[in-house]
C-alpha positions in Angstrom: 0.0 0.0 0.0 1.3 3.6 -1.0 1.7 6.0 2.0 -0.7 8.5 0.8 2.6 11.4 1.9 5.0 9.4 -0.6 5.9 10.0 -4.1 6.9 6.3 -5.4 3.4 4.6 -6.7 3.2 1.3 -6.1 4.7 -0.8 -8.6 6.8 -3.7 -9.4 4.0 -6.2 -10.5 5.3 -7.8 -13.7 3.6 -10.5 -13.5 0.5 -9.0 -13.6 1.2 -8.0 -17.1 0.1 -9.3 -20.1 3.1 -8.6 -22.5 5.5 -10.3 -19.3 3.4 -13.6 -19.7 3.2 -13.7 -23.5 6.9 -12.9 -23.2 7.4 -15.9 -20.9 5.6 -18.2 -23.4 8.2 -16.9 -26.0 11.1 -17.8 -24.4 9.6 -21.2 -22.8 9.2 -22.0 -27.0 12.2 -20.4 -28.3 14.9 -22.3 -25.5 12.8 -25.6 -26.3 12.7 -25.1 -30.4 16.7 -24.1 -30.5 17.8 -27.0 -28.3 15.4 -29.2 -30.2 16.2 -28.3 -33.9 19.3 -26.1 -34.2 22.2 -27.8 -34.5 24.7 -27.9 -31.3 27.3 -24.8 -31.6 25.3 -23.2 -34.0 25.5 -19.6 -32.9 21.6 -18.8 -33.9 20.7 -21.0 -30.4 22.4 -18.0 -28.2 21.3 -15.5 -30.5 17.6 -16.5 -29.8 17.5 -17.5 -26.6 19.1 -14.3 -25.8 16.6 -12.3 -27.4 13.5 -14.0 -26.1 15.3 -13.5 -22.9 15.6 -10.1 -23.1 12.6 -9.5 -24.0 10.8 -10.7 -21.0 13.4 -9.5 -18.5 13.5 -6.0 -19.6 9.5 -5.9 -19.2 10.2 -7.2 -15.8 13.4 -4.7 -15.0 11.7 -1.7 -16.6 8.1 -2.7 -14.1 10.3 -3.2 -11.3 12.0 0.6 -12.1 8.8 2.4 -12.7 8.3 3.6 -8.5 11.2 5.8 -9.4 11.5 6.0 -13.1 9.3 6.3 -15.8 12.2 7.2 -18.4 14.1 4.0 -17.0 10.7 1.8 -17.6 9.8 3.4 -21.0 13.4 2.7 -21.9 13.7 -0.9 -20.8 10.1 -1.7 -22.4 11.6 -0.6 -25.3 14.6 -2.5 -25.3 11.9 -5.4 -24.7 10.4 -4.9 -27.8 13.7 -4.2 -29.9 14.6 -7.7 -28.5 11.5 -9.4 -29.3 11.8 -8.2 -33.2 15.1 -9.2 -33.3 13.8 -12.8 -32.3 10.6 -12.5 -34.9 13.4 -12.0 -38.0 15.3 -15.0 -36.6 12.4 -17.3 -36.5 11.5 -15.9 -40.0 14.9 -15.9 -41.4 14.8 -19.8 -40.1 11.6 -20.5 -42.4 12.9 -18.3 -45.5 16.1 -20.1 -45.9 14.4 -23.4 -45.4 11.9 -22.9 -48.0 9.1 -23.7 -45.1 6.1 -21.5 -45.4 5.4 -18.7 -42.9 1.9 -18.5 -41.7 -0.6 -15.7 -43.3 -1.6 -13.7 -39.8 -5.3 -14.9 -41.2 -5.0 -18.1 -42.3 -7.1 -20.9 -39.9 -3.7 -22.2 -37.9 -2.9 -18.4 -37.3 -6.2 -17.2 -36.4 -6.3 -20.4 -34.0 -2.8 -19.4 -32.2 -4.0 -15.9 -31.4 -7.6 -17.5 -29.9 -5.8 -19.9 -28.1 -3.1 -17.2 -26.6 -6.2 -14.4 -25.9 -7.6 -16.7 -23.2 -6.8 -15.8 -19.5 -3.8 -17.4 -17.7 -2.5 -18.9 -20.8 0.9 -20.5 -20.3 3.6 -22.1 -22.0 1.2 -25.5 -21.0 -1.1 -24.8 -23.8 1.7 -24.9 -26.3 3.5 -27.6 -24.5 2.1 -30.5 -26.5 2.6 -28.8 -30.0 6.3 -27.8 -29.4 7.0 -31.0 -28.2 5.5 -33.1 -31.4 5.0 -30.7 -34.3 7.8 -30.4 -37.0 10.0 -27.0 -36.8 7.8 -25.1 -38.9 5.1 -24.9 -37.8 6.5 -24.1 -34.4 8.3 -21.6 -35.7 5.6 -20.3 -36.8 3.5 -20.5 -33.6 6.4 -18.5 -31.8 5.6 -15.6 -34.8 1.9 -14.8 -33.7 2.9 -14.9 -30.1 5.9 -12.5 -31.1 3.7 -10.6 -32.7 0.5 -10.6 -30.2 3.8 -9.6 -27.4 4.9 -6.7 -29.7 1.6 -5.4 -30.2 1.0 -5.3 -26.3 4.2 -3.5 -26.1 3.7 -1.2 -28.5 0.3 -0.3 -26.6 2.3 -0.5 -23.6 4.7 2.2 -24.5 2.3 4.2 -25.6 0.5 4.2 -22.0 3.6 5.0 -20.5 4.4 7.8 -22.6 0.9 9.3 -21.9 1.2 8.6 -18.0 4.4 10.4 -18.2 3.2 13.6 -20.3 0.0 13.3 -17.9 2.2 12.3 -14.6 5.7 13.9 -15.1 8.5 11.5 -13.7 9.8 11.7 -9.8 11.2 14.7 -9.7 7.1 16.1 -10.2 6.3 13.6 -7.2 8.5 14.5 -5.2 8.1 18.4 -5.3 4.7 17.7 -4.7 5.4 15.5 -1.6 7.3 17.9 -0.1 4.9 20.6 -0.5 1.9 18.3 0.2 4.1 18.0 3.6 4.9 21.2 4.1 1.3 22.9 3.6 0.0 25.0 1.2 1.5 28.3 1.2 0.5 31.0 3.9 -0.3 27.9 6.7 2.1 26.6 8.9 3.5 23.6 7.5 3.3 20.3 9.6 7.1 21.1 11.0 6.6 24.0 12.4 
């Protein structure tokens, strides 16, 4: 609970968030798929797991920052989503060279990912029985439209935090108006005196 005299907002709840769960799927599939079908010292399998790691930590880093720093939490939720593209053109890059086909966002497997991921508390479980016994492809493919359902939170995400700021301001605004909050409004004695 917020002491109603304080400036830092509650925060810190990551896992709250939408875009930290869909992230969480992400890297569940993307460290089972590069173990699984990249081949041992191939380079890509860091590369990736990287990525989809730094795409859920920074959500989690930039929430955990946001009592004290909006910039710092706009900035990391950025770096989430930089990360998370990164990992889209790798899992795309993987289909291209291979001659596999990449999913249309409407076509019937797509459209069923996307219902599948929208309902509540959807974990890595749901996709547990198609990573482990569906050829790379179409996993691959299943890691795009949750890449892409991530992204598109993010992108919502950022903007929410950009408004909240403008709206907001950062600390510095918070604390100022602690302090005066604390100290009375002008011409009455302030709680010090």
């Amino acid at each position: 609970m917020a002491n109603k005299d304080g400036f830092i907002p509650p925060h810190g709840n990551y896992r709250a968030l939408i875009s930290y769960q869909k992230s969480e799927i992400v890297f569940d599939i993307t460290y089972r798929f590069c173990n699984r079908f990249l081949k041992k010292g191939d380079r890509t399998i860091d590369q990736m797991i990287q990525a989809a790691r730094s795409g859920k930590q920074n959500i989690a880093e930039g929430c955990m920052a946001s009592g004290t720093s909006k910039e710092t939490e706009i900035k990391l939720t950025n770096v989430a989503r930089a990360s998370l593209a990164e990992l889209l053109l790798d899992y795309e890059d993987y289909l291209r060279v291979r001659d596999l086909v990449k999913w249309d966002k409407n076509s019937k497997e797509a459209l069923y990912v996307r219902k599948l991921s929208k309902q509540e508390g959807t974990t890595f479980e749901h996709f547990r029985e198609v990573c482990e016994t569906r050829p790379p492809q179409v996993i691959a493919n299943v890691a795009i439209c949750l890449i892409h359902q991530t992204n598109y939170l993010l992108d919502h995400q950022i903007a929410t935090l950009e408004q909240e700021f403008l709206n907001e301001g950062g600390i510095r605004e918070r604390m100022t108006q602690a302090r005066l909050r604390r100290r009375g409004k002008p011409g009455q004695p302030s709680s010090d005196e």
